[in-house]
C-alpha positions in Angstrom: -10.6 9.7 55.4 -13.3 8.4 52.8 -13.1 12.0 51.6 -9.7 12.0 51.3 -9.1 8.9 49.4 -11.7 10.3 47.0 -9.9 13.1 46.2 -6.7 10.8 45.5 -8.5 8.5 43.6 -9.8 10.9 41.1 -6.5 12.7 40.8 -4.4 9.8 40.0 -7.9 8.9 37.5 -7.3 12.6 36.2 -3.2 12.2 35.4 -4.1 9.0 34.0 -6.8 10.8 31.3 -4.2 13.0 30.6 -1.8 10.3 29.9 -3.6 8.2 27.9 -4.9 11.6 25.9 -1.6 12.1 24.8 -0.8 8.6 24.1 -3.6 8.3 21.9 -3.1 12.0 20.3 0.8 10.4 19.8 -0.7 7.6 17.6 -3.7 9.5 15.5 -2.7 11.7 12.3 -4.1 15.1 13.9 -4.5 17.9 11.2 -3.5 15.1 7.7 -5.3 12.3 6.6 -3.7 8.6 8.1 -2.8 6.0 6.2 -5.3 3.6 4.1 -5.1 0.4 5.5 -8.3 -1.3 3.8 -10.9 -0.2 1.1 -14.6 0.4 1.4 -16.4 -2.4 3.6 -19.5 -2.6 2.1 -18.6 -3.6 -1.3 -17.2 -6.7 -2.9 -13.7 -5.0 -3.9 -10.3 -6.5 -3.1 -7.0 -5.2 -4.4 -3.8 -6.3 -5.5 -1.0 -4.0 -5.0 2.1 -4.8 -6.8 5.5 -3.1 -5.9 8.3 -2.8 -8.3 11.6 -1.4 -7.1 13.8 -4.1 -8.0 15.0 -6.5 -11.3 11.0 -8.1 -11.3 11.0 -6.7 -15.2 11.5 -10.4 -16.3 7.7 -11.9 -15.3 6.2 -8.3 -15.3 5.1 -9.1 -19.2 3.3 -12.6 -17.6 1.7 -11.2 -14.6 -0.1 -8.6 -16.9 -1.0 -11.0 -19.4 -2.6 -12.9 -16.5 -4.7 -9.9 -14.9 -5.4 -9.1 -18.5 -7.3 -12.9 -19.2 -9.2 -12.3 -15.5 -10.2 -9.2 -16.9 -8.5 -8.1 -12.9 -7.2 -4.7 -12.0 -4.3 -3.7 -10.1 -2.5 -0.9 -8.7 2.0 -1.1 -9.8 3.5 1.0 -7.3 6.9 1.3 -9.3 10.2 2.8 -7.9 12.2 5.4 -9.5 15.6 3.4 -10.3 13.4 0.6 -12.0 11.3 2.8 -14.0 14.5 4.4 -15.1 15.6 1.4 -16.8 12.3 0.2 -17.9 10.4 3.2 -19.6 8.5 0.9 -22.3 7.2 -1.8 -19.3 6.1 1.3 -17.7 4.4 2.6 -20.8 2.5 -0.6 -21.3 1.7 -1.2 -17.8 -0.2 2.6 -17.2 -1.9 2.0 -20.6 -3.7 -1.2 -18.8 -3.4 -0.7 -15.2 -3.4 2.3 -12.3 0.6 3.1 -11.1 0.8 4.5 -7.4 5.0 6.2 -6.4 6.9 3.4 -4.3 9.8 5.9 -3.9 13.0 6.6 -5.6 15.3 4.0 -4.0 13.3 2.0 -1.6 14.7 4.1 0.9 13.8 4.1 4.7 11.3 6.5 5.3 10.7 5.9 9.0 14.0 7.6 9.2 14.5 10.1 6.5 14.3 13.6 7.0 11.7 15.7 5.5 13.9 16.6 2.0 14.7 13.1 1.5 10.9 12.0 1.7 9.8 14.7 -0.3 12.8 13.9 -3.2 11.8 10.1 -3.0 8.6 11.1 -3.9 8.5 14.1 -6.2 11.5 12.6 -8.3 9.6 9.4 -9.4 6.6 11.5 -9.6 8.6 13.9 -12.2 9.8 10.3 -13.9 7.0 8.5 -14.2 5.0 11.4 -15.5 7.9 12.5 -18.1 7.3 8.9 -19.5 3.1 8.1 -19.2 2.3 11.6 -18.5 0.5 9.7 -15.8 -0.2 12.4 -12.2 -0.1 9.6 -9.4 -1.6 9.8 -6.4 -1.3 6.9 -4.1 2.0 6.2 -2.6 3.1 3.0 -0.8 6.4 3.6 1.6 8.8 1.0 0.7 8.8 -1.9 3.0 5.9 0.1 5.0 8.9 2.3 6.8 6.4 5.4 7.1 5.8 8.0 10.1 3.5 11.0 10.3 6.3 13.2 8.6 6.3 10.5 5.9 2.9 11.0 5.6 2.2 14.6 6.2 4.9 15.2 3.1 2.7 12.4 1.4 -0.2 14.2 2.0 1.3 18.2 0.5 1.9 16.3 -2.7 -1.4 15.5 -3.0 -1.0 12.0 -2.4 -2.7 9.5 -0.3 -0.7 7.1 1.6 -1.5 3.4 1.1 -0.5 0.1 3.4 -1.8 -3.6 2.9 -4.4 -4.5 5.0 -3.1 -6.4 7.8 -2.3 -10.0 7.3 -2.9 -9.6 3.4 0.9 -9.7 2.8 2.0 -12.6 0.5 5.9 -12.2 1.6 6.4 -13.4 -2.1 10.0 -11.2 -2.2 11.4 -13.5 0.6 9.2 -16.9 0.2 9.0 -18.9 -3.3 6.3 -20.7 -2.3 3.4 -20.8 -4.9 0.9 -22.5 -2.4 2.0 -20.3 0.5 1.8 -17.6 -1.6 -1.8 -18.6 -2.5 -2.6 -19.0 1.5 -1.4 -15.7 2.4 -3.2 -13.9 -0.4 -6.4 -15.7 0.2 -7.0 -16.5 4.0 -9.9 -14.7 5.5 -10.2 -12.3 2.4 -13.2 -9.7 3.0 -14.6 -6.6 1.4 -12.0 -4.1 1.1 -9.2 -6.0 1.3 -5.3 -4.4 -0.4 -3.5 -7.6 -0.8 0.4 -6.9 -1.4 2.9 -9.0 -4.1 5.8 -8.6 -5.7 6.2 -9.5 -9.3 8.0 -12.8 -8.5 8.6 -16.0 -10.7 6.5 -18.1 -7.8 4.1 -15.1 -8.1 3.7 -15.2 -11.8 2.8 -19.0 -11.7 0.2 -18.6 -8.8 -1.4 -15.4 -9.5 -4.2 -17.1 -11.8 -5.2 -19.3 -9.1 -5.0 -16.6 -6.9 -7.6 -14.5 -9.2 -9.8 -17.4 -9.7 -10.6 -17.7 -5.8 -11.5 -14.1 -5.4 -13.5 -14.3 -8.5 -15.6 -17.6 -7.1 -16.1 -16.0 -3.3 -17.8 -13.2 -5.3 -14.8 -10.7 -5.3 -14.4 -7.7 -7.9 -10.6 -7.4 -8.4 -10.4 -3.2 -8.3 -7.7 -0.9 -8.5 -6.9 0.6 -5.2 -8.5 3.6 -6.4 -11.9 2.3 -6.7 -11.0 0.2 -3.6 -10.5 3.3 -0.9 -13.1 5.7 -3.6 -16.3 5.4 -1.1 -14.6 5.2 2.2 
């Protein structure tokens, strides 16, 4: 009997390895690199990472000027439609600053097909290279909509894909909020660290302070580049 319940035990322990196997294998990025969540962890880097897909073009000029006096980095990850309509923006901001491919049209790319990622990506590639002859090669899904086929075509363009670290995302787009902003940006902030904003008015007026505290806990304000570079 004792023998018997054995042999049940370790089958149902067997079916369950085989389960959880495949659960796990579901969830890992077999065969292509997974997306960057966070930077090195033993240095003092954190990142900004600034999308721009939308009309932000009207504080863009303020936000740089403020990374500028910190003598910060950053990383624009800059859509297709708004770099069509702002070439010289663009100009100026890859002269000072690493640009990552946010996409075409902010599209969902959870459920795209292949063609559509690959078009979101290459034409804003094409674009933004036509204009600041800039090869880019970090790529932030919009909205962080992404699956392995969003990151496997990622990945044949030579392009990493990057996310924010989790909880470092100042929700700037929906809340205008300068001292929430500020808490979101800077709670528990650690080594390797990609913080995400928007370049919004309540953004623009915050982002100073914002700089200031990473610089007084010891911080170095990378591009995400230099961020995910050792890791």
């Amino acid at each position: 009997m004792h023998k018997f319940a054995n042999v049940i035990i370790c089958g149902a322990l067997a079916v369950l390895s085989v389960l959880v196997f495949t659960l796990n294998l579901d969830k890992t990025y077999v065969g292509i690199t997974a997306p960057l969540y966070n930077g090195n962890p033993n240095k003092n880097y954190v990142s900004i990472m600034i999308n721009v897909y939308d009309d932000f073009d009207e504080v863009l000029p303020n936000i740089i000027s403020t990374l500028k006096n910190a003598k910060a980095s950053a990383t624009f990850f800059v859509g297709g439609v708004w770099v069509m309509k702002n070439h010289a923006l663009l100009q100026q901001m890859s002269r000072e600053f690493e640009i990552g491919n946010h996409g075409y049209t902010h599209a969902d790319l959870n459920i795209a097909d292949e063609n559509k990622i690959r078009s979101e990506i290459l034409n804003t590639h094409a674009l933004v290279k036509s204009i600041t002859g800039v090869e880019m090669t970090l790529f932030a899904p919009p909205s962080m909509a992404y699956n392995k086929t969003t990151v496997k075509v990622a990945e044949s363009l030579n392009y990493k894909t990057i996310l924010r670290t989790q909880g470092k995302d100042t929700i700037d787009w929906r809340d205008q909020d300068e001292q929430l902003i500020f808490q979101r940006a800077t709670k528990d902030i650690k080594n390797g660290d990609l913080i995400l904003m928007h370049p919004t008015k309540a953004t623009a007026a915050v982002l100073a302070r914002i700089l200031s505290y990473y610089l007084e806990k010891g911080f170095q304000i990378v591009s995400v580049s230099k961020n995910i570079g050792d890791i």
